[in-house]
DSSP file (Angstrom, degrees, kcal/mol; ACC not computed):
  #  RESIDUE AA STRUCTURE BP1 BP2  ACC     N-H-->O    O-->H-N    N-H-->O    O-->H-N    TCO  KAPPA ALPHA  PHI   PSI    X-CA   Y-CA   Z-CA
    1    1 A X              0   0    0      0, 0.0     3,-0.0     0, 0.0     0, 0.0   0.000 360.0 360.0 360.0 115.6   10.9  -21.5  -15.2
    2    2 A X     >  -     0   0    0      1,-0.1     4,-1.8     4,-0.0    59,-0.1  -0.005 360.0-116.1 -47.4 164.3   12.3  -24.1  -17.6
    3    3 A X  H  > S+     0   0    0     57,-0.7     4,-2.2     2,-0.2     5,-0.3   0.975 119.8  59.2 -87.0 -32.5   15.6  -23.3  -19.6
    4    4 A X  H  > S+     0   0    0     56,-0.4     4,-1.8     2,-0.2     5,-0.5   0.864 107.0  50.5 -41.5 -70.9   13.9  -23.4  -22.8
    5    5 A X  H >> S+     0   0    0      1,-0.2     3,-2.8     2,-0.2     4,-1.5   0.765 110.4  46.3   9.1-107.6   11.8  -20.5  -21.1
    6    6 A X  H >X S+     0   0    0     -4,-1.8     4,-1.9     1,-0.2     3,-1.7   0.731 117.2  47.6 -40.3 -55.4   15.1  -18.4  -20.0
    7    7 A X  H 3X S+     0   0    0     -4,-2.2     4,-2.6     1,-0.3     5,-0.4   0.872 107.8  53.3 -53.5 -43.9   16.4  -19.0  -23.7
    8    8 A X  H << S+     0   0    0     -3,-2.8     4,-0.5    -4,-1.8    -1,-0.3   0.681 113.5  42.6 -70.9 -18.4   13.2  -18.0  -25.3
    9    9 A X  H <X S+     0   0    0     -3,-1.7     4,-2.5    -4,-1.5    -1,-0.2   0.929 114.0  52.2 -86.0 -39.4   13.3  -14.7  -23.3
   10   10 A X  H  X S+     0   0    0     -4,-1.9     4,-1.9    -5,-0.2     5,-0.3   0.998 113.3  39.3 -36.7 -93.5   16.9  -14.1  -23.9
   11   11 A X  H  X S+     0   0    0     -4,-2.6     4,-2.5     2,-0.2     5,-0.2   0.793 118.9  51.7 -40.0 -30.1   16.8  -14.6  -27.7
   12   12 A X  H >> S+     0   0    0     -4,-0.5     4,-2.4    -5,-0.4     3,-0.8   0.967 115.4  43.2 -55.7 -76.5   13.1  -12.4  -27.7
   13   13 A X  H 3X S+     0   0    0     -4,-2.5     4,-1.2     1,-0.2    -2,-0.2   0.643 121.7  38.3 -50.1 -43.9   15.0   -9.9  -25.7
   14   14 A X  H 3X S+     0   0    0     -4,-1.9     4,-3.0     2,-0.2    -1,-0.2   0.907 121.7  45.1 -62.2 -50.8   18.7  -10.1  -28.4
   15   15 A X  H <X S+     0   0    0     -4,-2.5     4,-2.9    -3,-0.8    -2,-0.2   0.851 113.2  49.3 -99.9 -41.2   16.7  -10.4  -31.6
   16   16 A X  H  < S+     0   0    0     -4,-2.4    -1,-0.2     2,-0.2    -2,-0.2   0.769 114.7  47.0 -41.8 -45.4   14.1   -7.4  -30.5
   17   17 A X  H >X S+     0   0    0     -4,-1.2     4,-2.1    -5,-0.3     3,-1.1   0.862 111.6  49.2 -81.0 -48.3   17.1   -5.1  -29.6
   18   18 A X  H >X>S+     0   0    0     -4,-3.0     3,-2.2     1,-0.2     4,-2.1   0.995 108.9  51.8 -68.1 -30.9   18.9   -5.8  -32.8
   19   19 A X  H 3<5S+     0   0    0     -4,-2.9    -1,-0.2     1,-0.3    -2,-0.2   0.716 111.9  47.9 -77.5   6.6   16.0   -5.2  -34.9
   20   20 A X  H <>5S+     0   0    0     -3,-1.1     4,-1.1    -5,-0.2    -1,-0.3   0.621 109.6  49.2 -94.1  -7.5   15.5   -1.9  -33.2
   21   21 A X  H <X5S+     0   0    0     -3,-2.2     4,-3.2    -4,-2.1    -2,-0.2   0.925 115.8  44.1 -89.2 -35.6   19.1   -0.7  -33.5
   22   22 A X  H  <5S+     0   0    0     -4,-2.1    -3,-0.1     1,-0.3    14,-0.1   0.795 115.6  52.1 -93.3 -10.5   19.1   -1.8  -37.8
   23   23 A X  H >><S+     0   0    0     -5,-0.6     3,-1.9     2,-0.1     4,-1.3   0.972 113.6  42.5 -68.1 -48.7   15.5    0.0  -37.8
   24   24 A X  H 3X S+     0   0    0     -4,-1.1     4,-1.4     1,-0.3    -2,-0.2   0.881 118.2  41.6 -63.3 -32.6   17.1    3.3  -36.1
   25   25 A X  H 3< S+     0   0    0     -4,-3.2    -1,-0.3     1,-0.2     5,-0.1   0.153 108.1  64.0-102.3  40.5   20.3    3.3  -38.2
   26   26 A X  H <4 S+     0   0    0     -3,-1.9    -2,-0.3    -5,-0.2    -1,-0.2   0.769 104.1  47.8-108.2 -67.7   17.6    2.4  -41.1
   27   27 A X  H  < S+     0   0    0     -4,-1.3    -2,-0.1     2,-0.1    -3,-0.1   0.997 107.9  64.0 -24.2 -94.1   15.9    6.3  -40.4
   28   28 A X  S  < S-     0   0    0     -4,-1.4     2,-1.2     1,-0.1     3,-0.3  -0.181  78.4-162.5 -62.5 121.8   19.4    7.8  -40.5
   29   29 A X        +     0   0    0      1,-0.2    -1,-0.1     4,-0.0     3,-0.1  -0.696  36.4 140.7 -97.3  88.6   20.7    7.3  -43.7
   30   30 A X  S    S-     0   0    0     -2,-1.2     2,-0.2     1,-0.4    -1,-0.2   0.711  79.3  -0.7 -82.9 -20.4   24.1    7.8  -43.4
   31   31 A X  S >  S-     0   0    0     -3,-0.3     3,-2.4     1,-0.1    -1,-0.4  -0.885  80.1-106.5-168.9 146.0   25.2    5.0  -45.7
   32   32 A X  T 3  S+     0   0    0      1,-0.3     3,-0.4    -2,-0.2    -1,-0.1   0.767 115.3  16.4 -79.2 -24.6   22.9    2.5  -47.8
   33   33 A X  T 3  S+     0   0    0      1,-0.2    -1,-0.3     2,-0.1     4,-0.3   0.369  90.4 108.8-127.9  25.3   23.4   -0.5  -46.1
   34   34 A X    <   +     0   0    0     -3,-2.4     3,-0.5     1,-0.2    -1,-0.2   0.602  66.5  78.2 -79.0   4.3   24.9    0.9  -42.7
   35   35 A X  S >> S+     0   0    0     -3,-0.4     3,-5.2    -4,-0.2     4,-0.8   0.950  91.2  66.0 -79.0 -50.2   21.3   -0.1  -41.0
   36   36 A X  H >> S+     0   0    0      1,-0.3     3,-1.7     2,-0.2     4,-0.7   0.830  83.8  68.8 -12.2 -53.1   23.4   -4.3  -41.2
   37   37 A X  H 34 S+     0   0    0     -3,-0.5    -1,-0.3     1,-0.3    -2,-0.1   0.486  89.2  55.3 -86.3  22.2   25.4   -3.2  -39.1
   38   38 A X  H X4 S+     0   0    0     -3,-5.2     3,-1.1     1,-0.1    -1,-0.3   0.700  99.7  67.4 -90.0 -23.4   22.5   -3.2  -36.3
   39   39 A X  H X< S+     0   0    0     -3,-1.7     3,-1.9    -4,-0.8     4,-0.2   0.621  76.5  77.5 -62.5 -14.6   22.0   -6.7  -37.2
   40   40 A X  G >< S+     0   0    0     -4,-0.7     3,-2.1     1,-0.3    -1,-0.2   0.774  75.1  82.6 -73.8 -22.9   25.5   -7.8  -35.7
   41   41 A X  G X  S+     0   0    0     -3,-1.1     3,-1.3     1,-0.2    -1,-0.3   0.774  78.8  71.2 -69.0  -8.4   23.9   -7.5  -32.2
   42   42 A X  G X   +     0   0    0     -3,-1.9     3,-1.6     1,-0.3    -1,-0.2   0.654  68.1  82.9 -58.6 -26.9   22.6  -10.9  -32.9
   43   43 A X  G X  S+     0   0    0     -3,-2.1     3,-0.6     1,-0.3    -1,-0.3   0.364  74.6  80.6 -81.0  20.2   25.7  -12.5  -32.6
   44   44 A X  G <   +     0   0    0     -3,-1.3    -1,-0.3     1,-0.2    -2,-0.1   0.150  69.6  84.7 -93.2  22.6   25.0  -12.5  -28.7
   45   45 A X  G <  S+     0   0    0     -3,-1.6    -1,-0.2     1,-0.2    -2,-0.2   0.537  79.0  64.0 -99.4  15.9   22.8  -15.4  -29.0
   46   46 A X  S X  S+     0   0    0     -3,-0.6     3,-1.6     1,-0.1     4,-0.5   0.700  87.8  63.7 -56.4 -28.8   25.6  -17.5  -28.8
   47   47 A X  T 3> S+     0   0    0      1,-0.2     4,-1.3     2,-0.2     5,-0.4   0.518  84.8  87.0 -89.1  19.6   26.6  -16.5  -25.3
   48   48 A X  T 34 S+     0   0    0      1,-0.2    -1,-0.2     2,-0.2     4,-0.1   0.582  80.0  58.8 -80.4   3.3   23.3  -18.0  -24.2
   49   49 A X  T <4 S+     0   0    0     -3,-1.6    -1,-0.2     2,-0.1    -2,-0.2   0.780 111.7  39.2-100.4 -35.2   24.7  -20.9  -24.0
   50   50 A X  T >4 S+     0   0    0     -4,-0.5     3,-1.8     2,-0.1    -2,-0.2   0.994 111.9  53.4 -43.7 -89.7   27.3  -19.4  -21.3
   51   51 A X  T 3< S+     0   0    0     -4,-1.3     2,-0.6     1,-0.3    -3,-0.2   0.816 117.4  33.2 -50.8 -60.6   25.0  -17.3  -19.4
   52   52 A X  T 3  S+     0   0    0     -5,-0.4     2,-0.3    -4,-0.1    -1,-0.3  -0.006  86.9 123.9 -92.5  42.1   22.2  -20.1  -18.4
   53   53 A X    <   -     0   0    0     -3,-1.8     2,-0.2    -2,-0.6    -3,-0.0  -0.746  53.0-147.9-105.4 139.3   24.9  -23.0  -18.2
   54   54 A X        -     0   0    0     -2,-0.3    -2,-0.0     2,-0.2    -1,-0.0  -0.608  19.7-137.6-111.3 171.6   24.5  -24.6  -14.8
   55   55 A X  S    S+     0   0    0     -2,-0.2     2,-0.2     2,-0.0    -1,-0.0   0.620  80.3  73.2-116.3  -4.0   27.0  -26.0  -12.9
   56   56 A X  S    S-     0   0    0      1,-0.0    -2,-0.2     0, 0.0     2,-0.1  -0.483  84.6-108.2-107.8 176.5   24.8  -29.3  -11.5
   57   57 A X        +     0   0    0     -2,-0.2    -1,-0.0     2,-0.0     2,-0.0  -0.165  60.8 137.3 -97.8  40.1   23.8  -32.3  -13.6
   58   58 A X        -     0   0    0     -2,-0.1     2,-0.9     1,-0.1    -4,-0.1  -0.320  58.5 -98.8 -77.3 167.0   20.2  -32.1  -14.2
   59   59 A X        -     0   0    0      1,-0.1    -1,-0.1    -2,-0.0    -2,-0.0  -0.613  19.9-140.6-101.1 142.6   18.6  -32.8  -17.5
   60   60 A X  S    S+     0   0    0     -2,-0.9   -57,-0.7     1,-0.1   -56,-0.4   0.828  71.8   4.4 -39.8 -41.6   17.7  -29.9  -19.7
   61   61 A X        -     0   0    0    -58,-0.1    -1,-0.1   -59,-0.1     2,-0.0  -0.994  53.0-145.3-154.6 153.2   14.2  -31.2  -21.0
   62   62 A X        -     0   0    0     -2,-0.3     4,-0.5    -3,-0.0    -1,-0.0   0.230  46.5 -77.9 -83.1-161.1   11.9  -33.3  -21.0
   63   63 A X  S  > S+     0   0    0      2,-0.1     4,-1.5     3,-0.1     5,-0.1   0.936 128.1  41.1 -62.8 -63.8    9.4  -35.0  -23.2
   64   64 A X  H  > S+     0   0    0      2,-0.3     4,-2.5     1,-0.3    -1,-0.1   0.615 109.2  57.7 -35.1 -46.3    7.2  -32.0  -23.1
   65   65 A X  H  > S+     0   0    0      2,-0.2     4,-4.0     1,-0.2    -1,-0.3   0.856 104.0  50.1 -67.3 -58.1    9.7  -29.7  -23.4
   66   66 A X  H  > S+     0   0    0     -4,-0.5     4,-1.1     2,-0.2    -2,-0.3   0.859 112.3  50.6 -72.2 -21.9   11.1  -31.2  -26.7
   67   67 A X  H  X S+     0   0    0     -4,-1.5     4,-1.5     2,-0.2     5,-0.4   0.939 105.2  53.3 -83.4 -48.5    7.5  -31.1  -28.2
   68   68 A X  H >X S+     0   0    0     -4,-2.5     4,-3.7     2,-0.2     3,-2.2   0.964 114.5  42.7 -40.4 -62.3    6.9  -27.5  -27.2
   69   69 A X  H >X S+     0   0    0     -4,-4.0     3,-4.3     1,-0.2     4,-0.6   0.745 114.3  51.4 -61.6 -54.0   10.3  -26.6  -29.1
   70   70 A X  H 3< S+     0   0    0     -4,-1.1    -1,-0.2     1,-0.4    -2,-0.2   0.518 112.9  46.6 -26.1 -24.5    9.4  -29.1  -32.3
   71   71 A X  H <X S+     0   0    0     -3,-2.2     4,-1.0    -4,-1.5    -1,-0.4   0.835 112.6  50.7 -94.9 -44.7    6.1  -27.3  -32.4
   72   72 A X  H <X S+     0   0    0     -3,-4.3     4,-1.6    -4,-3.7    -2,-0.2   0.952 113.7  44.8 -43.6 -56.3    8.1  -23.7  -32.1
   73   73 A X  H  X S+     0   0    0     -4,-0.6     4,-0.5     1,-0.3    -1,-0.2   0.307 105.8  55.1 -92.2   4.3   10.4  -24.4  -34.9
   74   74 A X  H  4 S+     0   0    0     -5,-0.3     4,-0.4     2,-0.2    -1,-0.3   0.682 112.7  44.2 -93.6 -24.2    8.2  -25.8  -37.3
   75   75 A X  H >X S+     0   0    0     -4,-1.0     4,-1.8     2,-0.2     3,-1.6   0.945 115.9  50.8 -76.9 -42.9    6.0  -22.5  -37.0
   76   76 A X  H 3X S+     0   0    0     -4,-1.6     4,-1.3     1,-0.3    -3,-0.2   0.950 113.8  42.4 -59.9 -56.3    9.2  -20.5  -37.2
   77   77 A X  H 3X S+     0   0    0     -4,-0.5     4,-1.2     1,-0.2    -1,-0.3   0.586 109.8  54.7 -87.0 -10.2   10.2  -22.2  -40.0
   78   78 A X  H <4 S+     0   0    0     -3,-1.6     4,-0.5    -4,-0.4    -2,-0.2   0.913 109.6  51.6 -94.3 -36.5    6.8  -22.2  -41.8
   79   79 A X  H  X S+     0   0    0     -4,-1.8     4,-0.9     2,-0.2    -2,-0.2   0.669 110.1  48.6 -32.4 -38.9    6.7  -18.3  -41.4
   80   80 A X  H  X S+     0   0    0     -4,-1.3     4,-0.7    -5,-0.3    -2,-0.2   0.970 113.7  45.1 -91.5 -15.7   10.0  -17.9  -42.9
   81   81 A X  H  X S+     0   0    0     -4,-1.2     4,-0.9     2,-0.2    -1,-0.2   0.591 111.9  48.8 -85.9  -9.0    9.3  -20.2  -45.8
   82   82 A X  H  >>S+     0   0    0     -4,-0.5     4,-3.8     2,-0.1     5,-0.7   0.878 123.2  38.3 -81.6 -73.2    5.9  -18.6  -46.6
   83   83 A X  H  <5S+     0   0    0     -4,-0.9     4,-0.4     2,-0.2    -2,-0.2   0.549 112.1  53.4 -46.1 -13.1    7.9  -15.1  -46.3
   84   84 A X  H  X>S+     0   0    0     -4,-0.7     4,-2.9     2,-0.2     5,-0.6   0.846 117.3  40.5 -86.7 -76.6   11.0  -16.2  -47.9
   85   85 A X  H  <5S+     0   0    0     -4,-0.9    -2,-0.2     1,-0.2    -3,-0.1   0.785 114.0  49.0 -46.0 -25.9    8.7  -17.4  -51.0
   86   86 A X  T  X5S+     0   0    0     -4,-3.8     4,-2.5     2,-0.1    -1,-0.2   0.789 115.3  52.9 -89.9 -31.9    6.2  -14.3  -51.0
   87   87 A X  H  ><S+     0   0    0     -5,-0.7     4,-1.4    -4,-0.4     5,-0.2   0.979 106.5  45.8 -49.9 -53.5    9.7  -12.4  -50.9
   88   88 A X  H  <5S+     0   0    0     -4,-2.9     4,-0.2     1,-0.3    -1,-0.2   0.529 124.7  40.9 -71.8  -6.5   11.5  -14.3  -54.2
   89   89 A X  H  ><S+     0   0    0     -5,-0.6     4,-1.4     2,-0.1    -1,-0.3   0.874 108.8  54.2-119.1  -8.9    8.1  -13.6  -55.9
   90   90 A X  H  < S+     0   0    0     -4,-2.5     4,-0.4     2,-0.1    -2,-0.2   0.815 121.0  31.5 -52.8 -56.1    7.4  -10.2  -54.7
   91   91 A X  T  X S+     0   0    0     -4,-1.4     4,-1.4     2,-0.2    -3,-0.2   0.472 110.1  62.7 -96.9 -24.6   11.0   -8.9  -56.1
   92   92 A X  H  > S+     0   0    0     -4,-0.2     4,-1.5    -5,-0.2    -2,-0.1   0.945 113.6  40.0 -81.0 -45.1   11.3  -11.3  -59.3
   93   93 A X  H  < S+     0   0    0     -4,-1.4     4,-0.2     1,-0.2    -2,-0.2   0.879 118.0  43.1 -67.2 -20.8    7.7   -9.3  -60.6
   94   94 A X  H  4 S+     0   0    0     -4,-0.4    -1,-0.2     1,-0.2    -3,-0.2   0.902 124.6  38.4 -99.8 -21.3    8.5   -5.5  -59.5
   95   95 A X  H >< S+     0   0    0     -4,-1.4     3,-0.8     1,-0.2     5,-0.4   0.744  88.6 116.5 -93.9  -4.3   12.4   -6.2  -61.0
   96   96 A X  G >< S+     0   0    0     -4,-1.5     3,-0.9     1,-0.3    -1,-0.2   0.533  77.2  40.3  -0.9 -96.8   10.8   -8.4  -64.2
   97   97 A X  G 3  S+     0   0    0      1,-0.4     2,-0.7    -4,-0.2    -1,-0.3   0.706 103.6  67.1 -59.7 -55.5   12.0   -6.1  -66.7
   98   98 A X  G <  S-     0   0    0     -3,-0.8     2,-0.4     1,-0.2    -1,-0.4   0.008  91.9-130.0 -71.8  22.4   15.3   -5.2  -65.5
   99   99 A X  S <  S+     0   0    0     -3,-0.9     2,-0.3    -2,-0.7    -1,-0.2   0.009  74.6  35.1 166.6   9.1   16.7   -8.1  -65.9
  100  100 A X  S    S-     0   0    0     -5,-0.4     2,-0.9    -2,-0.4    -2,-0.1  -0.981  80.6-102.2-152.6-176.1   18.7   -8.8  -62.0
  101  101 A X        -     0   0    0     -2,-0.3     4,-0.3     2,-0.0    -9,-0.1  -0.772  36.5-111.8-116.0 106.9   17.7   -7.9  -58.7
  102  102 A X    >   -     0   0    0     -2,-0.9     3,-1.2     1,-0.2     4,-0.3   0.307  23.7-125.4 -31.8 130.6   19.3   -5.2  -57.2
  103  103 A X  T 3  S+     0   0    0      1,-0.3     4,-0.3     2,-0.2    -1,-0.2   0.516 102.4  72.9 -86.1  17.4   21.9   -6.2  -54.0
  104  104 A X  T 3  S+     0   0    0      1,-0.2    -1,-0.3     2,-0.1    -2,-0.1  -0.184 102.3  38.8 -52.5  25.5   20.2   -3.9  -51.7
  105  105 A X  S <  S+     0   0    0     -3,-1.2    -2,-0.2    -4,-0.3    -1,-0.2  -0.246 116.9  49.0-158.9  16.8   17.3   -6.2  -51.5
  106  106 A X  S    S+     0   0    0     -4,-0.3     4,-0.3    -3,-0.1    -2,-0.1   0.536 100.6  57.9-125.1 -14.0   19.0   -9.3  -51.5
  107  107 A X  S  > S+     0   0    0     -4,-0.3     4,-0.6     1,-0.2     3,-0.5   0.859 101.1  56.5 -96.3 -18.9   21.7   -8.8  -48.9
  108  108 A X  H  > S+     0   0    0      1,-0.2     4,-2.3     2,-0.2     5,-0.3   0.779  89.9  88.3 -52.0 -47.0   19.2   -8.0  -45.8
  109  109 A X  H  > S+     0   0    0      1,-0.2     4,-1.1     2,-0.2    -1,-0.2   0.722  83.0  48.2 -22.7 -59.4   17.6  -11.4  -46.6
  110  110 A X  H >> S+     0   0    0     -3,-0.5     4,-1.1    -4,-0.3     3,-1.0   0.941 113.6  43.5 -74.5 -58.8   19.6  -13.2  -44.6
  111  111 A X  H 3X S+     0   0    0     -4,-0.6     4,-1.3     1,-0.2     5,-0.2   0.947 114.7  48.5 -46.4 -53.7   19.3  -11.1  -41.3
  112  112 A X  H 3X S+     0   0    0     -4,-2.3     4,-2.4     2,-0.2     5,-0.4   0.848 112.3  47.6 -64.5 -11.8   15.6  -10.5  -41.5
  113  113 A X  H XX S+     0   0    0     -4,-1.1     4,-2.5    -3,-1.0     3,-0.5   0.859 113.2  48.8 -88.7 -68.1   14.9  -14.2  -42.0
  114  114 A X  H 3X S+     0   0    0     -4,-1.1     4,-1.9     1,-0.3    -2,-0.2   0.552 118.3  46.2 -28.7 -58.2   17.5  -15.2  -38.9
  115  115 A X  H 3X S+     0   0    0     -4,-1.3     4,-3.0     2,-0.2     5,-0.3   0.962 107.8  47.8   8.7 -96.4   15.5  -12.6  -37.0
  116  116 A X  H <X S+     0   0    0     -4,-2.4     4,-1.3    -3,-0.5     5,-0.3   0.825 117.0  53.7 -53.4 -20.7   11.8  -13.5  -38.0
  117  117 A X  H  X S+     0   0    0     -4,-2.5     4,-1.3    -5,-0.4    -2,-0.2   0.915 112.2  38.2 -65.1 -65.9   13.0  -17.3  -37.0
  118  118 A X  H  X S+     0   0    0     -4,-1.9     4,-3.3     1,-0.3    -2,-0.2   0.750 117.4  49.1 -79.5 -37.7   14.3  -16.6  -33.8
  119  119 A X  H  <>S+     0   0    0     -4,-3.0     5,-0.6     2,-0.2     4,-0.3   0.993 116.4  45.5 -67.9 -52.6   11.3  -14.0  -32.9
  120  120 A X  H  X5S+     0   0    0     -4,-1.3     4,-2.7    -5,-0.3    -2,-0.2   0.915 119.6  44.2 -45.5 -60.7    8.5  -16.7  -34.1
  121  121 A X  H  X5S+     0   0    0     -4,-1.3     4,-1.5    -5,-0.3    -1,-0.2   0.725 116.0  37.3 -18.3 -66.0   10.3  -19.2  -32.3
  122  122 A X  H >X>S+     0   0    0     -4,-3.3     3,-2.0     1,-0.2     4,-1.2   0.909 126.2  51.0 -65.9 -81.4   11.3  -17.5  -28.5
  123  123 A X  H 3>5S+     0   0    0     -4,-0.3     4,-1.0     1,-0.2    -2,-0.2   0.667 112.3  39.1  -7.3 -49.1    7.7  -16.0  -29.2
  124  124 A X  H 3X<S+     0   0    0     -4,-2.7     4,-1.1    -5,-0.6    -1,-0.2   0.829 112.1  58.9 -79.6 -33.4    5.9  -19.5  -30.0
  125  125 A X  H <X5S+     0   0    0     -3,-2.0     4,-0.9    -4,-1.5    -1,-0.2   0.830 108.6  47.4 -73.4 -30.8    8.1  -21.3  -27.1
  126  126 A X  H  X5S+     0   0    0     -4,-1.2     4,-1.6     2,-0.2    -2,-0.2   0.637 111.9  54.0 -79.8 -12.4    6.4  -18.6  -24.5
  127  127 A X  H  X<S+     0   0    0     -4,-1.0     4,-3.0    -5,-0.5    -1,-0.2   0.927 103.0  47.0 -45.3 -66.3    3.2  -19.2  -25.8
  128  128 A X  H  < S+     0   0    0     -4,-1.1    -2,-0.2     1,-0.2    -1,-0.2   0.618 112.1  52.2 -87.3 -17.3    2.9  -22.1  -25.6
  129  129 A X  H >X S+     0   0    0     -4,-0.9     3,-2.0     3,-0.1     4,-1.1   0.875 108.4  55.0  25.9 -98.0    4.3  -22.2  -21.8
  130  130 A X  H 3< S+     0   0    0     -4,-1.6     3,-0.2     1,-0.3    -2,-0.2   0.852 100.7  52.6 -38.9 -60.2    2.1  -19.8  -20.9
  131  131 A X  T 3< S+     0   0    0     -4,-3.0    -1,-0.3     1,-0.3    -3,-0.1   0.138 109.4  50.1-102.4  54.6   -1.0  -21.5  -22.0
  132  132 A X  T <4        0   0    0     -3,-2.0    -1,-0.3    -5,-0.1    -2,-0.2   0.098 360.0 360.0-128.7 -14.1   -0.3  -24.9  -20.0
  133  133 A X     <        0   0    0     -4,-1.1    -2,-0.2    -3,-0.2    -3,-0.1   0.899 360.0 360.0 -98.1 360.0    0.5  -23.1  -16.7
């Protein structure tokens, strides 16, 4: 298993658990925007750089390796920009008339799109993996 592999299972595995914790505290409404604070589990894809750090001197990737991720993150990133855009045009018609957009639909942006990257992405890198071995 390559480490792009182990990253891509990791981050599936980070970015899948936080979006089940801000769906569950999403259900319970205890407070309007307290489902965020399920999003904060995200900030353990940083320690992925810890946890699969090796102690010998091999190199990380390969030629192959660096086109699989270049191929991930340009689908990841074409997903969030098609969704990003269907968002700003989605919310500019239903709030037309009232003249701003309320910031309970603006402050979630930034956690679901970091989210929908990182799932297309780990997603796109095991894919694509998979159907070369």
């Amino acid at each position: 298993m390559s480490t792009f592999q182990k990253y891509a299972r990791f981050h599936l595995i980070v970015t899948l658990s936080a979006v089940a914790v801000a769906l569950i505290l999403f259900i319970i409404p205890a407070t309007s925007a307290g489902y965020l604070a399920g999003f904060s589990i995200l900030s353990l894809l940083g320690f992925g750089e810890v946890y699969f750090q090796k102690p010998e001197r091999k190199p990380i990737a390969d030629e192959r390796d660096e086109q699989i991720n270049r191929k991930a993150l340009t689908l990841a990133y074409a997903v969030f920009w098609i969704c990003f855009v269907g968002w700003s045009v989605l919310v500019t018609l239903v709030f037309s008339n009232e003249g701003s957009i309320p910031m309970q639909y603006v402050a979630p942006v930034i956690w679901i799109a970091m989210s929908l990257v990182t799932l297309v992405h780990s997603t796109s890198v095991l894919a694509q993996y998979g159907k070369e071995a």
